[in-house]
N, C-alpha and C positions, 0 to 999 in steps of 0.2 A: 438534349444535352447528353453527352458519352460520358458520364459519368464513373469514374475505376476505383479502389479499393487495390493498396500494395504492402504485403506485406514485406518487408524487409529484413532480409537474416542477416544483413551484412552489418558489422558493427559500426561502419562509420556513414552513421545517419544522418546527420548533419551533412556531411559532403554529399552525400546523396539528393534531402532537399536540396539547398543551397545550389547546387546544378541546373537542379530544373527552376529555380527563379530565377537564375542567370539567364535565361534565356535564348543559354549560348543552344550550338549544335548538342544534340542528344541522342545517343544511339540507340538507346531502349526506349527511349519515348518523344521522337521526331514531331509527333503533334504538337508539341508546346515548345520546338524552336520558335524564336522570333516575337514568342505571345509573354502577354505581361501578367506576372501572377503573384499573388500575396502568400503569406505565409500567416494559419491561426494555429497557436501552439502555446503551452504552458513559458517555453525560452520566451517568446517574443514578450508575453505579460511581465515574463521578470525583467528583461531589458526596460519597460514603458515604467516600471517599478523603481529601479536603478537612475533612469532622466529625473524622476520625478525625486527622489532624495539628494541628489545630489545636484542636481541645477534646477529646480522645482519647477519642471516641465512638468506641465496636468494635461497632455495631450488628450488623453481618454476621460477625464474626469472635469474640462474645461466650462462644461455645459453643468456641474454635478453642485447647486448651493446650499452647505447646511444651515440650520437655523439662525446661524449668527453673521450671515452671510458672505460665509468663506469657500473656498472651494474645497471639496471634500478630495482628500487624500485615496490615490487606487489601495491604501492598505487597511483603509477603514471598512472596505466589503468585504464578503466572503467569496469564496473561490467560485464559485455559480456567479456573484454579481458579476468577477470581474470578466471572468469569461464572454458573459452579457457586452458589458462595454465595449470589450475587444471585440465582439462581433458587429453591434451596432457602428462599432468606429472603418471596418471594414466594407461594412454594407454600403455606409454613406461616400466610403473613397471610391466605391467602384457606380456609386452614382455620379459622381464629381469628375472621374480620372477613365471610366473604363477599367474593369480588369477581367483577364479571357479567363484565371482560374483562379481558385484557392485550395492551397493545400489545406488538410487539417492532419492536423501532427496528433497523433494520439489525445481526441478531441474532449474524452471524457476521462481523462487522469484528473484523482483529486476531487471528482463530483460523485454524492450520495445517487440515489436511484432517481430520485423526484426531481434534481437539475437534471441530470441526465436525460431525462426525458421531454423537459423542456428546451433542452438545447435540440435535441433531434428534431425538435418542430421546426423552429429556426431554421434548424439546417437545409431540411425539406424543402421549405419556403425558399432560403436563397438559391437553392440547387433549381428552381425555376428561371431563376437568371443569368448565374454561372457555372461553369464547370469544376465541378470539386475532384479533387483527388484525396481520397481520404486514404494516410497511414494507420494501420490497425495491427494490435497483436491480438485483443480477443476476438474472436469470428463475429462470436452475436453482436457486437458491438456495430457494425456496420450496416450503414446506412441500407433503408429499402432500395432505395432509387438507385445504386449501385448497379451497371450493368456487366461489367468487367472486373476478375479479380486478377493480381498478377502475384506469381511470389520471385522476389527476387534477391540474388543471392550473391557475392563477389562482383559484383555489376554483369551479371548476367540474367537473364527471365530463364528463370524453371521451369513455372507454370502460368499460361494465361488461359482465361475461360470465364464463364458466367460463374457465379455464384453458387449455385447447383452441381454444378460442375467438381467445382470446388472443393466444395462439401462429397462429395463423391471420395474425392481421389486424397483428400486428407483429412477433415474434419470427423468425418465421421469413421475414420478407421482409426480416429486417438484411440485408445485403450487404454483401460486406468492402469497408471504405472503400478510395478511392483519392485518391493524391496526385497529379495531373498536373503532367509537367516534369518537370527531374532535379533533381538536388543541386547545391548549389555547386563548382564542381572547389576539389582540394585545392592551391594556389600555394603554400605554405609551408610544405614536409611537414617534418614532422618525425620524424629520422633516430634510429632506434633497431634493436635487434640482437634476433634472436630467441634463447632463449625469455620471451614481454612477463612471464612468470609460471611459473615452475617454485620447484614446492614438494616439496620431497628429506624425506619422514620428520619430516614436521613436528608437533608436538606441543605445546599450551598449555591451560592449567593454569590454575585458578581460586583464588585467593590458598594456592597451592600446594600445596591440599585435594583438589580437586575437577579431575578432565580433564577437560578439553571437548572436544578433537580427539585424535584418538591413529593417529598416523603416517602421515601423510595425502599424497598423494605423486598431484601435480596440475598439469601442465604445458599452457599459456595461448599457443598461436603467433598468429603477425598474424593477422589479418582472418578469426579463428575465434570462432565467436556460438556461446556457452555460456549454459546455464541451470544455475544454484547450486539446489539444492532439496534441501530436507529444513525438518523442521518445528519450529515456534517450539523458540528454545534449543539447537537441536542443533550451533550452531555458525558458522552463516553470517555474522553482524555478526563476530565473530572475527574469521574469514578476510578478512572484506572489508578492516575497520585495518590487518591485516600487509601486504596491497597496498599503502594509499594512507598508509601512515607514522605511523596512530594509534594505536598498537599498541606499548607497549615491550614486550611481551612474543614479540616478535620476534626479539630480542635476544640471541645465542647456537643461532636454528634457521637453517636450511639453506635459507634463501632466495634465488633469483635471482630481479631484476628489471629488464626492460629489458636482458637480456644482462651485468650486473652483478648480483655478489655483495650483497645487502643488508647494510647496516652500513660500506661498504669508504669511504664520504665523501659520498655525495649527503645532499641536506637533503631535507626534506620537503617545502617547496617545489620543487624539483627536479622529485621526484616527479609533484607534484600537475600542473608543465606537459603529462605529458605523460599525464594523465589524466583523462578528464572524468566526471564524477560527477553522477548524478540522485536525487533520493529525494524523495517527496512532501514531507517536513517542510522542504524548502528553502523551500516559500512561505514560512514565517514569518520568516526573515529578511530581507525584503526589505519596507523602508518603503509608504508610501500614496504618494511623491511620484514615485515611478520609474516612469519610462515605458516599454512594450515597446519599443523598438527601444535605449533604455538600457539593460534587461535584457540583450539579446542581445549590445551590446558589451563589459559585464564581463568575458564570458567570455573574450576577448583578454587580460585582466589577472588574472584569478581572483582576482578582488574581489569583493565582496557591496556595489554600487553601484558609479557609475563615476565615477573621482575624477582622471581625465587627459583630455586632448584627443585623442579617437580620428583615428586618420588616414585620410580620404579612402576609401584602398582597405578599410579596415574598416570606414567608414561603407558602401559598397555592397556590402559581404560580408552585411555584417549585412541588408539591405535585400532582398540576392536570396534567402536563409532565408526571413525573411517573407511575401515575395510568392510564395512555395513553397504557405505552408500559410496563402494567403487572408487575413494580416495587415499588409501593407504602408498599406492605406490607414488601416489602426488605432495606427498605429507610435510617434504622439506620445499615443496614448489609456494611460490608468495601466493598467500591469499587476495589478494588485486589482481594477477592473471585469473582468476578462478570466473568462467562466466555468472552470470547476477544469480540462476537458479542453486549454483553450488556453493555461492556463498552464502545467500539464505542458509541452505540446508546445514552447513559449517556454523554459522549465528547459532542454530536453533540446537545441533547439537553442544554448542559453548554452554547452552541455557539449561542444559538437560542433563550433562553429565556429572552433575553431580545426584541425578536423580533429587529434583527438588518438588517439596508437596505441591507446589502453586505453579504452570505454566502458563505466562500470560502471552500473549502471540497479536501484536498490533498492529494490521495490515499486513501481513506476512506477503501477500501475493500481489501486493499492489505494482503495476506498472509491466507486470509479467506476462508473458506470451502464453497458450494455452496448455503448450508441454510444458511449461516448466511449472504452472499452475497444479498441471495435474498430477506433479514427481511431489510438489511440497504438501498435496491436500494427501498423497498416498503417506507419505513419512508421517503428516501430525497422527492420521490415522491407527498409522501403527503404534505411534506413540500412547496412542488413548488405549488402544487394545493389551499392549503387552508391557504397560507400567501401571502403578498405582498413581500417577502423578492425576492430577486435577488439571484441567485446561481451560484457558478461557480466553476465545479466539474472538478478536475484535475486528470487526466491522459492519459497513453498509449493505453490503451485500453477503446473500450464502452464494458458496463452492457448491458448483458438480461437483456428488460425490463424495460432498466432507457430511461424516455425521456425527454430528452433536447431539449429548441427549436432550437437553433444553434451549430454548432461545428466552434471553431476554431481551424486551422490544423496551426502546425508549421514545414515547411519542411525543412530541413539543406542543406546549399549550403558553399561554400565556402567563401562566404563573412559573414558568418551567415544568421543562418535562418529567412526565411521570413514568414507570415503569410496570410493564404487568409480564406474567414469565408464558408464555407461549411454547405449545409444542413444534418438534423441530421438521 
């Protein structure tokens, strides 16, 4: 089996697959005219997701009966099941129907380290039968049996070669990015008492069935860069609400925050000042008409658009961020032109300028290719080095290159998971 690996820098990815399952004529990759090929991708799970709500098509879940003998819902598993499904449901059509290849669209988005590696077995296995063509933005991410990588770019090939090859002529000439200049000083600190996060024996409960954390006991001082880790479901979106106030189930546990007892009268608002928050899915609420240097002054207001007259010394606060990270001259250009890595970087500066004690950072790099990985893990870095701010960067996996001074590991057991603080 010729098994490839393509990377794709062109933005219209979709037309790019979509191409090669057509079947039609293909000028960069002539082997797979005429041949019949599936497609396994996060879209295709949410389309079988979309049949299944709105015309209760259980294509993938038709064989799946829970105890009351109904057929179980694809939204009732976790992002590992369903990927499972979609692949068994796969396997079985290319026993039934033939099929010469499967894509795999960026195959391990959305899975902790441990599916992730159960899917690669899988994969292995069907790559004894069929021809994969696997899309990938992170290197390591791709498969052994891979014999050919391509990079391709405006519909044209770059580069093709083995693996090795590969890694020659780009992988291993990444360099960790640098930001030159400093940071903004912080003029406006904002006064809070240590511990920003101490959690005493803290335990929550899932509609008061099911634990999810069990007595977890986690204390957060200034300007300490934590990494939250442990894998999908084990708990980490949890913890994060009981911080930032979304969480009633907070409500009766032994939390301080900010040198206060939680519950004692702060609002949530309160909170949120003195907290800055990133997560990929923040691009979507933000309009087509808002412009980067707009984006960056919300953060003054912790608004989702900017709806007051910023003043003067925010307007050049906001202006010295930008020309930090090489977007000052872009400042009235709409933030939705902005490629994914510079609107991160714009989010994270929205979260930060007002220099706030608590950065929390939720998947910051998820779905990202490995330069623009390696621009965001250089920026948090420098964030942790040249602020007092406190960080606490969430996910399943650690960054090349990102250093944290602690990890805390969240491992799942059957009472819910527990937490023990690990070094980094």
């Amino acid at each position: 089996m010729n098994h490839i690996a393509i990377f794709n820098k062109s933005t219209s990815q979709n037309n790019f697959i979509n191409h090669l399952l057509a079947g039609n004529e293909h000028n960069l990759f002539p082997e797979f005219n005429g041949k019949k090929g599936a497609l396994f991708s996060t879209s295709v799970l949410e389309k079988y997701i979309t049949e299944e709500l709105n015309h209760d098509d259980f294509t993938l879940t038709k064989n799946c009966i829970d105890g009351n003998g109904n057929i179980r819902s694809l939204t009732s598993y976790s992002s590992g099941q369903q990927k499972k499904l979609l692949l068994d449901f796969l396997v079985h059509k290319n026993e039934k129907e033939g099929i010469d290849f499967l894509i795999l669209d960026k195959p391990y988005d959305c899975l902790d380290i441990e599916k992730q590696e159960s899917l690669a077995k899988d994969l292995m296995e069907i790559g004894k039968k069929i021809t994969l063509v696997q899309i990938f933005k992170i290197r390591d991410e791709v498969l052994p049996l891979v014999k050919k990588i391509y990079l391709v770019n405006n519909d044209k090939i770059e580069f093709s070669g083995t693996p090795e090859e590969y890694d020659k002529a780009f992988y291993q000439q990444l360099k960790p990015y640098e930001f030159k200049g400093n940071l903004p000083d912080n003029l406006q600190k904002i006064e809070v008492e240590n511990p920003l996060v101490k959690f005493t024996d803290v335990n929550i409960f899932y509609e008061e069935t099911r634990q999810i954390v069990n007595n977890i006991n986690w204390t957060i001082n200034k300007g300490e860069f934590w990494h939250l880790k442990g894998p999908n479901g084990a708990g980490k979106t949890s913890l994060l609400t009981m911080i930032t106030g979304d969480n009633a189930k907070a409500f009766g546990e032994d939390i301080m925050l900010f040198g206060r007892k939680k519950g004692s009268g702060e609002t949530v608002w309160e909170l949120k000042k003195k907290i800055g928050y990133f997560s990929p899915s923040l691009t979507q609420f933000f309009g087509k008409l808002f412009t980067v240097q707009h984006m960056v002054l919300s953060g003054f207001y912790d608004s989702i658009g900017l709806y007051e007259n910023p003043t003067g010394h925010q307007i050049h606060e906001a202006d010295k961020w930008l020309d930090l990270v090489g977007l000052k001259e872009k400042k009235q250009m709409y933030f939705v032109r902005l490629s994914a890595e510079m609107q991160r970087i714009v989010l994270i500066i929205r979260a930060m300028v007002k220099h706030p004690p608590l950065l929390i950072l939720d998947e910051p790099t998820n779905e990202l290719d490995d330069y623009a990985t390696s621009m965001l893990t250089a920026f948090i870095n420098k964030i942790h080095q040249e602020t007092d701010t406190a960080i606490l960067y969430v996910s399943h996996r650690m960054l090349q290159g990102l250093h944290p001074d602690k990890v805390y590991q969240l491992t799942p057991t059957k009472n819910g998971s527990v937490g023990t603080v690990e070094s980094s």
